[in-house]
N, C-alpha and C positions, 0 to 999 in steps of 0.2 A: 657455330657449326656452319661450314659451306658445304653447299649444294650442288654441283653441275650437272645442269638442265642442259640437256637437246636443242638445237635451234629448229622452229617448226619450220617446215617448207621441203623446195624435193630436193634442195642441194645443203646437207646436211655439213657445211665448211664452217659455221657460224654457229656459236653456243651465248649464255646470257647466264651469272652465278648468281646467287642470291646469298647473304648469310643474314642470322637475327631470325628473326627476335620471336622473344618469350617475354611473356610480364600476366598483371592477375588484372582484374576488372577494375579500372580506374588507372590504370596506370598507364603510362608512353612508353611506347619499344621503339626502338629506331632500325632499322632495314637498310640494305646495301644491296644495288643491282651493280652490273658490270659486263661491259662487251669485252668478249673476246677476240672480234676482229671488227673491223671501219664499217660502219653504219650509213649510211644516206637515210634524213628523213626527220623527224619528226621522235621525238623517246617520249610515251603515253605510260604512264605505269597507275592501275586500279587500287585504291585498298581494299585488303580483305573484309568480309560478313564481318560483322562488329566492331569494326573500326575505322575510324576518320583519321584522315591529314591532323595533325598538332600544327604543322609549319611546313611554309613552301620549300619544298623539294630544292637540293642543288647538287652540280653535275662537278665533279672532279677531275680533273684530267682531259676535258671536253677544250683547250684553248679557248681563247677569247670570244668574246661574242657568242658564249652561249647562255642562256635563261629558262626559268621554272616557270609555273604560273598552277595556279591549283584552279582548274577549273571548274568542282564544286569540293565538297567534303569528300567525297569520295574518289575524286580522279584529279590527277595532276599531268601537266605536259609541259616538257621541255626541249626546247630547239636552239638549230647552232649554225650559223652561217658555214657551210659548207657541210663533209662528211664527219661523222663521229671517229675519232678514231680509235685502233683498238687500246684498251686497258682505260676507258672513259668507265667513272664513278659515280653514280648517282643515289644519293643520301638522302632515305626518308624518316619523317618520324610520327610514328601512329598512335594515337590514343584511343585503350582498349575500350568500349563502353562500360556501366555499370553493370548493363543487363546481360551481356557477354556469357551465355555458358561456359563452362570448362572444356578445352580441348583445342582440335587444329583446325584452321581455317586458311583458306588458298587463295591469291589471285595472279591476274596474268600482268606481264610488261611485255612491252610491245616495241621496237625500232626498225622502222621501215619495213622489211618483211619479214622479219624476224622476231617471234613473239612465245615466251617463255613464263613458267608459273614461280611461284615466291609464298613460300607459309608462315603465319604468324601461329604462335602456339599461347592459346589462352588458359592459364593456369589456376584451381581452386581455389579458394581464401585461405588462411592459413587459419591451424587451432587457436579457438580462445586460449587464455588463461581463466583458470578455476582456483577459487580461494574456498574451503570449506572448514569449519572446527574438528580438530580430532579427536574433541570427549565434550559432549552437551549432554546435559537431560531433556533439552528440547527436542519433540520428537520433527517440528517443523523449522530448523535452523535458518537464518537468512544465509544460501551462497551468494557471494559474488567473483568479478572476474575482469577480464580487457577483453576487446576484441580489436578487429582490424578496422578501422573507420576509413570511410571510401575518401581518397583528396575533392572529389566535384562536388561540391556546395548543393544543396537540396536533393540529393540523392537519398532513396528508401534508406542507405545500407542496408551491413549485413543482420543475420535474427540469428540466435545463441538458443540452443537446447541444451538441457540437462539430463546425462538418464543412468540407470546405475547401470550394473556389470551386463545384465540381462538384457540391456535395451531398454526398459521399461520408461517412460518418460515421467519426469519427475516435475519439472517446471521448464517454463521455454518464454525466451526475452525476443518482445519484438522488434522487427528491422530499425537503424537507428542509426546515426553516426557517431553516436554518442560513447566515446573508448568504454567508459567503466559501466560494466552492468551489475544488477543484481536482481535475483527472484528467490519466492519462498515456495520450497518443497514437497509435495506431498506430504500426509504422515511417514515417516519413516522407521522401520520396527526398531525395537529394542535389539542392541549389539551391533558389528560392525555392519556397511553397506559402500562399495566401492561406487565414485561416482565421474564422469567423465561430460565432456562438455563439446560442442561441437557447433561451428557457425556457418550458415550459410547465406550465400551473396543472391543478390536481386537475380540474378541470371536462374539459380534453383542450383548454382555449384555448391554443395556440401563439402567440410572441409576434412581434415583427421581427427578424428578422439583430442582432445589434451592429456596432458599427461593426468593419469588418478589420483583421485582425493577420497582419503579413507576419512569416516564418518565412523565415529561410536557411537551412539545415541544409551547414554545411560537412563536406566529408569527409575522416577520417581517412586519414593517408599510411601505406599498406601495399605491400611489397614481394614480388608473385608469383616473382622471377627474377632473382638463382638463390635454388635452396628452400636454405633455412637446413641447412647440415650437408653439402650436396651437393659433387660434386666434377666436374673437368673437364680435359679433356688439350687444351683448344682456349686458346692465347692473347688470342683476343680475347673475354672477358667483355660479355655485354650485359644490363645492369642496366634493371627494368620492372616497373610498379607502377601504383597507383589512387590516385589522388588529389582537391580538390577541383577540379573545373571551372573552366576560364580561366585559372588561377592559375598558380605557378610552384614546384617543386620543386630546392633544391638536393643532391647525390647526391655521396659520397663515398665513394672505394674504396684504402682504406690511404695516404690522403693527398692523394692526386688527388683533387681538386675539379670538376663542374660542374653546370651548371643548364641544367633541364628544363624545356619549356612543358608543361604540362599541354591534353589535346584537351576539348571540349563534349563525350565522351564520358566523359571523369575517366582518362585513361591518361598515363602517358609513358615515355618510353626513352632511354635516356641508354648509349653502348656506348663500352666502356674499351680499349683497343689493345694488345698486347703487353706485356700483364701478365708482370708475372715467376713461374716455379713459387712455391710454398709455400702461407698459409694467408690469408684477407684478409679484412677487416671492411668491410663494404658497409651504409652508413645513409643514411637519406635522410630531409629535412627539411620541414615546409613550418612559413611565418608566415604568421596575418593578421590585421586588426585584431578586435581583439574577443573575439578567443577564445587559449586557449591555443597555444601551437606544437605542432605532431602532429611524431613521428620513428617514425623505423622500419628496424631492422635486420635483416641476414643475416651469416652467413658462409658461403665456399667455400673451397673447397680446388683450385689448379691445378696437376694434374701433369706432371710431366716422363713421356712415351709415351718407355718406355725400349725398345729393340730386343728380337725377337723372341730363343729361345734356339734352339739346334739341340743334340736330344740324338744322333739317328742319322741317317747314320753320326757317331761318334764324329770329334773333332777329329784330325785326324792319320791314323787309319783304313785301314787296307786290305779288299776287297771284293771280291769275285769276280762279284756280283750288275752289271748294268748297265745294272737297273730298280731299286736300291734303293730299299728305305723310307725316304722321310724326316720326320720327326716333330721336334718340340718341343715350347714353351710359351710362349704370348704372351697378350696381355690377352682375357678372356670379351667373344667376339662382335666383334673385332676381323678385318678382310681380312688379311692373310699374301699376300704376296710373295716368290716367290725365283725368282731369277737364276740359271739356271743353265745351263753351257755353250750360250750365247747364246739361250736360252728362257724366257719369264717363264712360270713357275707361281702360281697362286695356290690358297688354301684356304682356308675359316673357321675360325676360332676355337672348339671348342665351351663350353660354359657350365663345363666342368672347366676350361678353360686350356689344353689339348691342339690340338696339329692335327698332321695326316698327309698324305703327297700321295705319290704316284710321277711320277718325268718321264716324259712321255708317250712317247719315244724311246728309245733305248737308247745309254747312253752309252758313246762310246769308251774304251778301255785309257789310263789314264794320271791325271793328277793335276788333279782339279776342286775349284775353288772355287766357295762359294756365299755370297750376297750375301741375307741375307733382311730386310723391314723390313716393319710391321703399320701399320694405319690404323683409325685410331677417332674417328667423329665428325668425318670431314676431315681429322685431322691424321694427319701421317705420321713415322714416331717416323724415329729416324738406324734404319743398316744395319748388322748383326751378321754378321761374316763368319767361315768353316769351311772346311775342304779334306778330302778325303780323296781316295783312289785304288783306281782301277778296277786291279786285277790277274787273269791270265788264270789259269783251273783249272790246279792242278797234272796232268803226265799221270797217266794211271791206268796203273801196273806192277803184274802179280802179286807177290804177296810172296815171297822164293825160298824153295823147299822147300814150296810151296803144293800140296795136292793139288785136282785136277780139281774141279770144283765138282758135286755129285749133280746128279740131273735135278729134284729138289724145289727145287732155288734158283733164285732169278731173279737175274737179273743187275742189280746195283746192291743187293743186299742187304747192310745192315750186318753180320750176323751171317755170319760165314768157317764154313768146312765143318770136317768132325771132322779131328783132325791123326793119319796116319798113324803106324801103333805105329812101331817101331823094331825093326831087325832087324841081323844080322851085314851086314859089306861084303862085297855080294858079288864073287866071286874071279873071275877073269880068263875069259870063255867059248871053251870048248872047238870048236874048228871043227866044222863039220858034215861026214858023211865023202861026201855027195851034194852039197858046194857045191864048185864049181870052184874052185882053188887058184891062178889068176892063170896068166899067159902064163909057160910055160916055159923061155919065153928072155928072159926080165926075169931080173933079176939075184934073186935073193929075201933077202929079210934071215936073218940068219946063225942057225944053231938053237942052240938055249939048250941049254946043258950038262946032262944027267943030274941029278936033284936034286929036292927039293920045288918047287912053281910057287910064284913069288912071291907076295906077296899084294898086294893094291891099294897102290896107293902110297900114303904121307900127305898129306892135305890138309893143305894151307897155311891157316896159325893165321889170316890175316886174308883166306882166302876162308870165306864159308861153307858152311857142312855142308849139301848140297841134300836130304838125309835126314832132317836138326833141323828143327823147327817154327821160325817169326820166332821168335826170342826176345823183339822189341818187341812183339808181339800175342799175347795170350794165346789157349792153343785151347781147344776147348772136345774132351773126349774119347768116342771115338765111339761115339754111340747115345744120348749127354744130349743131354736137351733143351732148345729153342734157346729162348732169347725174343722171345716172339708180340707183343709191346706194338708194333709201328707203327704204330700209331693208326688211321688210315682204311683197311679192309680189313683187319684183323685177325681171325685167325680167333676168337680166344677172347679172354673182357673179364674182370679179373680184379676181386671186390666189394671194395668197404671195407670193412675190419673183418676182416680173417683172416687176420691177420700171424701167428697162431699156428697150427702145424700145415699139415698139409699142403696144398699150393694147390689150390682148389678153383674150375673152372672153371666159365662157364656163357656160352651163344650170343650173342652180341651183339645188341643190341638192334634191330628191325624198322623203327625208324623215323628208323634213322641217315641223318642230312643229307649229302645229298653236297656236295662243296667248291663254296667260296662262298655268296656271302649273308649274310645274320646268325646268329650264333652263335645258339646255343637247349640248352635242357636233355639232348636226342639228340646233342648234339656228342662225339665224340671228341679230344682233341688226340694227333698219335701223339707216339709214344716209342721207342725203338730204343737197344739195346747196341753196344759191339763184340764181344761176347761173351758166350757163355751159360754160362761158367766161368770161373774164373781162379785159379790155384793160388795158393796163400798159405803162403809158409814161417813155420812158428810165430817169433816172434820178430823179423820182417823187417815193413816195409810193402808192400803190393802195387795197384795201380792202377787199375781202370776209368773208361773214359770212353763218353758215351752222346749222344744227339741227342736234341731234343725240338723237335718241328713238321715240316713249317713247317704254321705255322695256317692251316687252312682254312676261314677265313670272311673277310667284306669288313670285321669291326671288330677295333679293341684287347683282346685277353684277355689276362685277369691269370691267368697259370699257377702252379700250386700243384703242388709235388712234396714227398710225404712218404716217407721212407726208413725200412727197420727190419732188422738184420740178427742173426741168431742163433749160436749155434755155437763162442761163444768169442769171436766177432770184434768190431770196436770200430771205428767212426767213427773216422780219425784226424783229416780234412781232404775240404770238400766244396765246391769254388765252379764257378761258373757261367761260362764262358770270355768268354763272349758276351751281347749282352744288356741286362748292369748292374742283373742279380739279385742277392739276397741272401738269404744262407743262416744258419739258426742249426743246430748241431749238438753233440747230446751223444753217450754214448757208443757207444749201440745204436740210437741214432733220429737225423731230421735234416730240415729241413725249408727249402725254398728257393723264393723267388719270384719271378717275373721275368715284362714286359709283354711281347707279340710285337704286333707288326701286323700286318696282311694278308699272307700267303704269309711271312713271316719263320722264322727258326728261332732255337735255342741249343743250343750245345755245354756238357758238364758235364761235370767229371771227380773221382771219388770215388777217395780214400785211404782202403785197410783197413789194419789193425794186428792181427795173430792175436797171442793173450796164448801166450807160449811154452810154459807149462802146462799149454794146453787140451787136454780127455779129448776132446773129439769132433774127427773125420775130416774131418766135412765142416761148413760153414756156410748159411746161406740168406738172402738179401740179396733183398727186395721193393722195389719200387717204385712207388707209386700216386702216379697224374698227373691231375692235373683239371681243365680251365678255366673261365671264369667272364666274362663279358658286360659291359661297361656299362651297354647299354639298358636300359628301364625293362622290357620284357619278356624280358628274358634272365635266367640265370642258372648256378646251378652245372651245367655238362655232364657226364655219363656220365664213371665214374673208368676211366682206361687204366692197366691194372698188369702188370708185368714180373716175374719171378720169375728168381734166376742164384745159379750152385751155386758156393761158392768152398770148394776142395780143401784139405784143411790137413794133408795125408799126404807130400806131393812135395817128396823133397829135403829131410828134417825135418834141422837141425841136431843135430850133437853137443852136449852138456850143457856143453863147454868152451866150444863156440862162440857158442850163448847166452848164457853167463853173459859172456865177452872182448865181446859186441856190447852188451848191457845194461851193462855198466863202462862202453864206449863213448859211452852213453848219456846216463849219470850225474855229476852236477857233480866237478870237481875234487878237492875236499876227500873226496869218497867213493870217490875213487880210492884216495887215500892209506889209506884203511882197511881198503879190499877189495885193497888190493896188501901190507899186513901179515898179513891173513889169509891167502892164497894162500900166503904165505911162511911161515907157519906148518904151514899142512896139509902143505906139500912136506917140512918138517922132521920132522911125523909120522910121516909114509910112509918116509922114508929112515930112518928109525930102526927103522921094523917091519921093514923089510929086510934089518937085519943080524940 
């Protein structure tokens, strides 16, 4: 391109042309001045902002004796023995800086009095090149590319951005000479993303776009459903996952095969139909060209929803109750079902396994079945079925030979009153001599002969003696005291920890819960004897039995009964009637556990064993009862303890008769040894006799 510039000054005869140069940051452009008419003086030419001299200037057409000199990097001057003349060429060459923005930059030339301007044009860096994959499942692909590396040795260069259609910047390579770059990308989404690349030079020139690179980013086939390891009581499996968009997923569940379309959102479902119970391997495929094949597996596990169980009532069962508890174990968080005499009940599952329910009605006398089955997650397992029977209270007879009950009992009290002492029969009563003697003209029965008065007749061996205590219930003798332990309302609570020595009472607690509700630490569970005595012949077993409940709150307590007896005597045997507690027992201690429901009860019945050698009279047999919550706010309730005197004086056997009941006792073979002996000491004895 030429330029013709103006000559400055007031005689405007004289002009100065310029042509050149263009080039980018690092580069040499070379420039051409020229007069157009004869000069006198001195030719000064400046380089332009961001550019120095490469090499000293020289003048064209100037004859002999003319010369350049660069006076520093930015100014050159050349002179000529005599005048310049015109069509005189002066030839520079500039090197653009690195730091050189983009654009136009001016300076002057100068000849004698004639002084004209000259443009260098500094040009942006040109586009990278950009390399990218056109189908990856990586969502972070490595791009790489070239850029323009600057010719001056320790220059910053140029720095490469990345950004897709939007602008958005993806990755950016910094300044460098280094031709080949490369950087890794952002996430990039699933499906295409156009991507474009742009360098810019030390100066802050930016260059053009490069030409676009399309990016697929296929996506990996991942399986949300079902979660690996998980398990399910529903037969029909439905298999669902993320995959690449538009495409097609094939899915296989322990052999069964099918195929999936994949949605514009990247999902799909694919659902298996009455799967059989056990364990199953679920993978799912996808192909496409270009890129690897993606898979992706699970395993589940489908169960068989087995039928609920029924612990109470007991299978077979008899009951007096006509609201029974009924209780089991079926799957955590499972509905419970039960059928019973033509009424569905139902109840949850808690996170133990447990469920509880009363029928709402009161069932008739006689023999019911019940029909129970659970549901979890829509499915509904088969039906477990149980009977028991309703039976009506035995009546209540006094025992015979029972005395009056004092005004201190109430009625329904477990503990029977003191058993009258024993005295002579008494003899036949004597008329009164102020009671009328019957009509005098009745016949009268015949008068007894002269003689002692008879005495009562003898009772008959299989009536009983209305005078003897039950010999089935033991009495307790009068003026001992009874046992206080029925739990709710009890006058006195007896502590833990004071199995030695005498019982020590203290008032029951203020803040006892009255029945119902939830159990809590103020709870009492009662307790009750048949008996606040019971004689124990040294050498024999003897028997109590006791009640424990019914619980008084609306949950499950785990009841705790610890036993401890003194005196010589010995645990022989201690189970739970009722219930489906369990008992461990040694010889002086014993300890038994068993769950109640709501309003429930259990019957216990304890065997003593008095050692036939025992030095003490009497014995002492405690019993501390404690229940205990499931909630997370409950816990162990206020201990209920019993205290009961067992007699070891009444009816003591002879020395014969102990030793013949311990032979009795005793294996076979120790028969034979203690029947030589005997036979021996009778041989003693009849010899000291003579």
């Amino acid at each position: 391109m030429t330029v013709l510039l103006t000559a400055v000054g007031a005689v405007p005869a004289l002009a100065i042309t310029s042509s050149g140069g263009e080039g980018r940051p690092g580069e040499v452009v070379a420039v051409e001045l020229a007069t157009e008419r004869p000069q006198q003086g001195p030719w000064l030419v400046r380089a332009p902002a961001g550019t120095i001299f490469a090499a000293t200037p020289s003048v064209q057409g100037g004859g002999p004796g003319s010369s350049c000199v660069v006076v520093d990097a930015t100014e050159a001057r050349c002179v000529r023995q005599g005048r310049w003349p015109a069509g005189s060429r002066l030839r520079a060459r500039l090197a653009i800086a690195d730091t050189a923005p983009a654009g136009s930059v001016s300076a002057t030339s100068t000849v004698g009095e004639e002084t004209a301007g000259y443009t260098v044009t500094v040009l942006p860096p040109p586009p990278p090149r950009l390399s990218a994959p056109a189908t990856t499942r990586d969502r972070t692909p490595t791009l790489r590319g070239t850029r323009e590396a600057l010719p001056s040795s320790g220059g910053p260069g140029h720095s490469v951005t990345v950004t897709d259609a939007d602008g958005r910047r993806l990755c950016q390579v910094p300044a460098g000479n280094e031709a080949a770059w490369s950087c890794t990308p952002r996430e990039l989404p699933l499906g295409e993303t156009v991507l474009v690349a742009r360098q810019t030079s030390p100066g802050g020139s930016t260059s053009a776009a490069s030409e676009p690179s399309v990016v697929r980013v296929v996506g990996e086939v991942r399986l949300d459903h079902p979660v690996d390891g998980s398990s399910t009581f529903a037969r029909d499996v439905t298999v669902s996952g993320t995959a690449d968009p538009g495409s097609e997923v094939r899915v296989a569940l322990s052999g069964r095969r099918a195929t999936a379309p994949v949605s514009d959102r990247g999902r799909f479902t694919v659902d298996f139909d009455d799967v059989s119970p056990g364990r199953h391997r679920v993978t799912a495929e996808q192909r496409l060209p270009g890129v690897p094949p993606s898979r992706a597996s699970t395993d589940v596990l489908v169960r068989e929803l087995a039928p609920p169980t029924v612990s109470d009532p007991p299978a077979g069962s008899r009951t007096q109750e006509q609201r029974p508890l009924l209780r089991g174990r079926g799957e955590p968080a499972a509905r419970v079902a039960v059928d019973l005499a033509g009424r569905r009940h139902t109840a949850q599952v808690d996170r133990s396994g447990r469920w509880s329910l009363r029928p709402v009605d009161e069932l008739p006398l006689g023999t019911h079945e019940l029909l129970v089955h659970q549901t979890v997650d829509g499915v509904d397992s088969t039906a477990s079925r149980s009977s028991f029977t309703v039976v009506p209270p035995p009546p209540q007879q006094p025992a015979p030979g029972a005395a009056p009950s004092s005004p201190a009992e109430q009625p329904g009290d477990p503990v029977p009153g003191p058993t009258p002492e024993r005295g002579p029969a008494p003899g036949p009563s004597e008329p009164d001599a102020a009671e009328p003697q019957g009509d005098p003209d009745q016949e009268q029965p015949p008068t007894p002969a002269p003689g002692p008065a008879p005495g009562p007749p003898e009772p008959d061996a299989t009536e009983p003696d209305a005078t003897e205590p039950d010999a089935a219930v033991p009495q307790p003798e009068p003026g001992r005291e009874q046992p206080t332990g029925t739990g709710e309302g009890s006058g006195d609570v007896e502590r833990p920890g004071e199995d030695d020595g005498p019982t020590r009472r203290h008032p029951p607690e203020a803040t006892q819960t009255p029945g119902g509700g939830a159990w809590s630490s103020t709870r009492l569970m009662p307790v009750s004897l048949t008996a606040g005595s019971v004689d124990v012949v040294p050498g024999t077993a003897a028997q109590m039995s006791g009640r424990i409940g019914p619980n008084p709150s609306d949950e499950i307590v785990t009841v705790t009964v610890d036993g401890h007896v003194t005196g010589g005597v010995r645990y022989r045997e201690v189970t739970v009637l009722a219930g489906g507690g369990r008992c461990t027992v040694a010889e002086d201690r014993f300890q038994c556990q068993v769950e109640l429901g709501p309003a429930e009860e259990t019957t216990f019945a304890i065997t003593f064993l008095a050692d036939a050698a025992a030095h003490s009279d009497q014995g002492v047999h405690r019993l501390h009862v404690r229940g205990d919550g499931r909630g997370a706010g409950d816990g162990p309730g206020t201990v209920n303890a019993v205290t009961s005197v067992l007699d070891l004086t009444a009816d003591a056997p002879t020395d014969t008769e102990v030793l013949a009941r311990e032979v009795s006792e005793f294996p076979g073979s120790v028969v034979v040894v203690l029947a030589l002996f005997l036979f021996a000491l009778a041989a003693t004895l009849a010899e000291r006799g003579r």
